[in-house]
C-alpha positions as CSV (number, residue, x, y, z in Angstrom):
1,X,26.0,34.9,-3.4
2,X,24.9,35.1,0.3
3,X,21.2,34.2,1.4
4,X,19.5,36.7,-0.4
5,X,20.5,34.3,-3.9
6,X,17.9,32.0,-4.8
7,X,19.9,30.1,-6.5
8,X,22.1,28.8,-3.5
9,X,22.2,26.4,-0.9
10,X,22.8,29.0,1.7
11,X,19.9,31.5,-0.1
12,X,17.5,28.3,0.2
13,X,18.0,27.5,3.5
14,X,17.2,31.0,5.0
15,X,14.4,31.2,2.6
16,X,12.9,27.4,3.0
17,X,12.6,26.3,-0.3
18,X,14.1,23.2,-1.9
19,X,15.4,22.5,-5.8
20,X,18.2,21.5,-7.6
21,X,21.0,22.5,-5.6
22,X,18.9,21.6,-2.2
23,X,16.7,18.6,-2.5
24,X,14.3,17.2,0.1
25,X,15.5,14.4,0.0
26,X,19.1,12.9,0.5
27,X,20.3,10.9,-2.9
28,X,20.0,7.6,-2.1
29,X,23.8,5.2,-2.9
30,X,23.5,3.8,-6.1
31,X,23.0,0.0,-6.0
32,X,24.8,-2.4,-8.0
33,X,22.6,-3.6,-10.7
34,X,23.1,-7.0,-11.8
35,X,23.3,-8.4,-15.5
36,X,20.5,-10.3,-16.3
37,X,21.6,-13.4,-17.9
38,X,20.5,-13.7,-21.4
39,X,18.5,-16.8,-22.1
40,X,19.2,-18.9,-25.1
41,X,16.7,-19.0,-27.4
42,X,14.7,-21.7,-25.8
43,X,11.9,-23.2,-28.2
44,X,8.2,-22.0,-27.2
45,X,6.4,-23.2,-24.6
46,X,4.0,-26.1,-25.6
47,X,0.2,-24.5,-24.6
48,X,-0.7,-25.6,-21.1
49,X,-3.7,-27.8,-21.1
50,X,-6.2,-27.1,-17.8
51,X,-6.1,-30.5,-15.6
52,X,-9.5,-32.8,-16.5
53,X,-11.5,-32.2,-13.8
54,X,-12.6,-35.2,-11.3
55,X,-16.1,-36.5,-10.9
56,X,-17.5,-35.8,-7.2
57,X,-17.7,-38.4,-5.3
58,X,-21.4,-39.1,-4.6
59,X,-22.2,-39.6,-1.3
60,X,-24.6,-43.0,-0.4
């Protein structure tokens, strides 16, 4: 278990490489997830009807 093993932080730093037990990257602190709040069944949506369009003004 020196830095001849593979399988160790020590062995991956003197060889370079990166896994499990040495990761690129740092872990990141877990964030507190929220509860989303549960909406009460709500009655659906009446279909949104696309505004009537205005006449262009003409122009004398």
């Amino acid at each position: 278990m020196g830095k001849g093993d593979k399988k160790t932080k020590k062995g991956k730093i003197s060889m370079g490489s990166h896994g499990n037990s040495r990761p690129r990257n740092a872990a990141k602190k877990a964030v507190a997830v929220t509860p989303k709040k549960e909406k009460a069944e709500a009655a659906p949506k009446a279909e949104k009807k696309a505004p009537a369009k205005k006449a262009a003004a003409k122009k004398a």
